[in-house]
TIDO-722228 format. One line per field, with one value per residue (C-alpha): residue number from 1; x, y negated, z. Coordinates in steps of 0.05 Angstrom, whole numbers. Layout:
BEGIN
num = (NUM ...)
east = (X ...)
north = (Y ...)
up = (Z ...)
***
This chain:
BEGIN
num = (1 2 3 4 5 6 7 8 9 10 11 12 13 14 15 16 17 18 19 20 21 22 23 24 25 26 27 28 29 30 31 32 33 34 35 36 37 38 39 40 41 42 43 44 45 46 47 48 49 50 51 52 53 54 55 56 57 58 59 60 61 62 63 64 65 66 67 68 69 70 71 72 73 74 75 76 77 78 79 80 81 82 83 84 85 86 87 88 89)
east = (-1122 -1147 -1099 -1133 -1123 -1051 -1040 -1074 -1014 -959 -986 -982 -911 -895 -923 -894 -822 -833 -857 -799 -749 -727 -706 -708 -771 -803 -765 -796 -864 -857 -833 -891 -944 -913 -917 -982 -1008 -970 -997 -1061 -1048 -1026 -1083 -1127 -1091 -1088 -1165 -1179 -1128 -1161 -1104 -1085 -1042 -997 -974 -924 -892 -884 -805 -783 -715 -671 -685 -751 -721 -679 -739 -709 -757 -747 -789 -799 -756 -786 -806 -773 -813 -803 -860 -849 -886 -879 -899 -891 -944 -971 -948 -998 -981)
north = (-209 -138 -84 -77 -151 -139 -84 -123 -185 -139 -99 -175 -196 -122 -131 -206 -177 -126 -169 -227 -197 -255 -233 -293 -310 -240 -239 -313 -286 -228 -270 -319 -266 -232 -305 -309 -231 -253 -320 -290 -226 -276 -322 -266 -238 -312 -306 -243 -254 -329 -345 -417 -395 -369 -396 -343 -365 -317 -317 -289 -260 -221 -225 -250 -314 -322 -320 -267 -197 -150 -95 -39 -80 -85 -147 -164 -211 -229 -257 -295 -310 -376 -332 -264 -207 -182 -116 -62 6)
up = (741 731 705 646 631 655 601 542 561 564 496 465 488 453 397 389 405 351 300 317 367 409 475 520 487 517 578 595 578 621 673 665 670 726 757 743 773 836 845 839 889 936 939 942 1009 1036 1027 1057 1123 1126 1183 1206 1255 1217 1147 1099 1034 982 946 880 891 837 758 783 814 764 717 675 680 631 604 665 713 785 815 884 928 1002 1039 1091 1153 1207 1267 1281 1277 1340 1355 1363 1397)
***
C-alpha cells in the first residue's frame, strides 16, 4: 500500500465519522487498515530478507492487539525472530 493510498483510506474513515459519528465503527476501520499496511510491510520484508533459516512472527501489542486504534495513536508491534541475528562488529 503506498502512502498516498494510505491517506485517501484514512480521509474516508474521516469523512464517514463526520457524516455518522460512530466511534467503534471508526476505531475498527482504523484498526483494519492498519492491519492491512502491516500485513503488507511485512510480506514485503519477508520477500526481500528471503531467509529459511530463520522464521519471525510479527505481534500486535497495545490498542493494536486489542483491535482498538484510534485517530493519531501509534501502532506497537514486536517482531519476533526463531534464531538470533549474527552479530557483526
Amino acid at each position: 500500500m503506498t502512502r498516498e493510498n494510505l491517506e485517501q483510506q484514512l480521509g474516508k474513515i474521516k469523512e464517514e465519522f463526520l457524516a455518522h459519528p460512530k466511534g467503534k465503527s471508526t476505531v475498527r476501520e482504523i484498526t483494519l487498515l492498519m492491519d492491512q499496511v502491516l500485513d503488507s510491510a511485512y510480506l514485503k520484508a519477508q520477500k526481500t530478507v528471503r531467509s529459511t533459516a530463520n522464521e519471525s512472527a510479527l505481534l500486535a501489542t497495545g490498542g493494536f492487539a486489542r483491535r482498538e486504534l484510534h485517530p493519531y495513536s501509534d501502532i506497537d508491534i514486536i517482531i519476533l525472530f526463531e534464531n538470533p541475528f549474527p552479530s557483526y562488529d
